[in-house]
FITORDO-154631 format. One line per 10 residues: number of its first residue (from 1); their letters; for each residue x, y, z of C-alpha. Coordinates in steps of 0.1 Angstrom, whole numbers. Example, Ala and Ser with C-alpha at 12.3 -4.5 7.8 and 13.67 -1.06 7.14 Angstrom:
! FITORDO-154631
1 = AS = 123,-45,78; 137,-11,71 $
! end
This chain:
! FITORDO-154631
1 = XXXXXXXXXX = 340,872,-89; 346,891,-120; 359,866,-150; 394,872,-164; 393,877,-203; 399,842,-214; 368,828,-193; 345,857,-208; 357,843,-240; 357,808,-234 $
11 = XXXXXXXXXX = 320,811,-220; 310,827,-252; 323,797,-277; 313,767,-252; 280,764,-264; 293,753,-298; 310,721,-283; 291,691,-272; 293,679,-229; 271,654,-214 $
21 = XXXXXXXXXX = 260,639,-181; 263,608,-178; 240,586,-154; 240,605,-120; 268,624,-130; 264,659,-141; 279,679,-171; 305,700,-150; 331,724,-160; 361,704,-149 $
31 = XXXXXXXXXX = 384,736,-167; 378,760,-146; 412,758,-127; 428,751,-161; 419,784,-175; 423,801,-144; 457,790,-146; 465,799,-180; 452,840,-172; 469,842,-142 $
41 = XXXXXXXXXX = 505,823,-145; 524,852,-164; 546,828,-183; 518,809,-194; 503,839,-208; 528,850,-226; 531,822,-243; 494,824,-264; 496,827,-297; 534,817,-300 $
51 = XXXXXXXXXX = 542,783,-315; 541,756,-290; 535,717,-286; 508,706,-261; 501,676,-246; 470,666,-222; 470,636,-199; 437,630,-192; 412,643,-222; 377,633,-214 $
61 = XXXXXXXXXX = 352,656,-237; 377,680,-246; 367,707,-229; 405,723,-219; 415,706,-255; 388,730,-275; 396,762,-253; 437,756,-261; 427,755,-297; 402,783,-294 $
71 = XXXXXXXXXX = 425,810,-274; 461,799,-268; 467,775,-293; 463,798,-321; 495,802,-337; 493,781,-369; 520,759,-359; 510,751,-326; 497,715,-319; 474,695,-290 $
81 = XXXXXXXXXX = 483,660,-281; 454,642,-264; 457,610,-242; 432,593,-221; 421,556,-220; 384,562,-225; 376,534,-203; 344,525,-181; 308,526,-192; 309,556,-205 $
91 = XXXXXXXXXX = 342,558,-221; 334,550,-257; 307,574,-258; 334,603,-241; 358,596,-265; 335,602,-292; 323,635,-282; 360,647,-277; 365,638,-311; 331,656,-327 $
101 = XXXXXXXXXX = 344,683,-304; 380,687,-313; 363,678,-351; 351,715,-349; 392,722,-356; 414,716,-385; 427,679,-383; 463,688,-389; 459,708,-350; 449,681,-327 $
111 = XXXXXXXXXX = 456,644,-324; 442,619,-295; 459,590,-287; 437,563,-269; 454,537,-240; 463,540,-207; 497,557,-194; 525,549,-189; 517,520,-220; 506,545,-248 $
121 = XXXXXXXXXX = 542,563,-244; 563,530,-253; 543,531,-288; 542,558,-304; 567,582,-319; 549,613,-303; 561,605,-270; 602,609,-276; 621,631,-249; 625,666,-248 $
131 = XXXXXXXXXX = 593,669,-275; 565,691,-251; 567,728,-244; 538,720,-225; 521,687,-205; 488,690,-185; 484,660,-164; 451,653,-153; 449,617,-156; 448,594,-128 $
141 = XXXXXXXXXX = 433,614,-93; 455,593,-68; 488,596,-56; 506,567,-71; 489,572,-105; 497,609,-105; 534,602,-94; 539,576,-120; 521,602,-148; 547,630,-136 $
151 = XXXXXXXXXX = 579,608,-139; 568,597,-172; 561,628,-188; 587,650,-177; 612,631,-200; 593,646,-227; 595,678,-219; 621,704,-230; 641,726,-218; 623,757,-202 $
161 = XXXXXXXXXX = 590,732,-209; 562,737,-179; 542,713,-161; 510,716,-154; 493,693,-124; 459,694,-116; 442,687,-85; 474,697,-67; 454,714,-36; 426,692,-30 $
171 = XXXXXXXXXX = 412,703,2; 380,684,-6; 400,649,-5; 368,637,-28; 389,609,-40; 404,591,-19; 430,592,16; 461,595,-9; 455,621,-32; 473,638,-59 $
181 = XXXXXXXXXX = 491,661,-39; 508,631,-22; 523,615,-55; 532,648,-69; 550,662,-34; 570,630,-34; 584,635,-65; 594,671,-61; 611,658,-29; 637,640,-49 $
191 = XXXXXXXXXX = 641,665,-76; 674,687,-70; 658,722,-64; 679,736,-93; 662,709,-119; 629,730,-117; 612,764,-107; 579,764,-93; 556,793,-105; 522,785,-88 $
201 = XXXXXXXXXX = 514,764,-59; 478,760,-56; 449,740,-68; 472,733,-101; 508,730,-96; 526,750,-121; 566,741,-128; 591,750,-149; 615,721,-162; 651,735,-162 $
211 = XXX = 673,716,-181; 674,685,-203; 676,656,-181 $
! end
């Protein structure tokens, strides 16, 4: 399959940035779909190079934080809001390569914010309501983890904000027997239809946030 334009570019600046194995587990692209999403999702697209606030549930090395900054977050204004608890054996040494990596940017265009969700959003003025004009979650991979990330973070978003869920269509179900798109489907169920408008439906949910409420 032929790359769209942003991958092509993306795979020429990766090898700048800094991603690991760690023990048996090998240095995968986890952005693939994230990327993907961003070329194909028209209102996504239009939205590079405008001024926007982003926020990432789920950071790890920084590999979707570095491409936003590279190719979508490049309107001077713009601004990436990291948040992942860096936890496990490996987690200190993570968080430090998503900083070296992000590090490659100027300071005033990224912050990370380290502690688990829901937690981190009580303590920080970052986290107010109606802040984001865009939230990737890609936190917690089961369902009640991924419904509580989607409650919490919608409040933040503004009007006309988007959504962005990953591991939406798991078809693999390499997690566990309640995965993502469990939590997440539960929570659209109680959401009036005219609170939101979904624009993609696959292996990342894409929605669009409505109102202020």
């Amino acid at each position: 399959m032929a790359h769209s334009l942003l991958e092509t570019l993306w795979q020429g600046r990766a090898a700048q940035y800094e991603f690991r194995a760690y023990g048996s587990q090998p240095a995968a692209d986890w952005g693939v779909d994230f990327r993907e999403t961003w070329n194909s999702v028209q209102h996504l697209h239009k939205m590079i190079g405008t001024k926007f606030l982003f926020m990432e549930l789920g950071v790890y090395e920084a590999r979707s934080g570095c491409f936003m900054l590279d190719f979508v977050l490049t309107h001077p204004e713009s601004r990436y809001v990291g948040v992942d608890k860096w936890d496990g054996e490996h987690g200190e040494e993570q968080y430090a390569v998503a900083t070296r990596n992000l590090g490659k940017h100027a300071k005033e265009r990224w912050k990370l914010v380290k502690g688990m969700s829901p937690r981190v959003f009580f303590n920080s003025k970052l986290f107010q309501p109606f802040t984001y004009d865009v939230i990737y979650v890609d936190g917690g991979h089961v369902a009640a983890q991924a419904l509580r990330d989607v409650v919490f973070v919608w409040e933040m978003l503004k009007k006309h904000g988007v959504l962005i869920v990953d591991d939406y269509e798991n078809r693999d179900n390499w997690v566990c027997s309640q995965p993502v798109t469990q939590g997440v489907n539960n929570w659209l169920r109680v959401q009036p239809d005219w609170m939101y408008t979904v624009l993609k439906k696959k292996k990342q949910l894409v929605v669009v946030k409505n109102g202020e409420f």
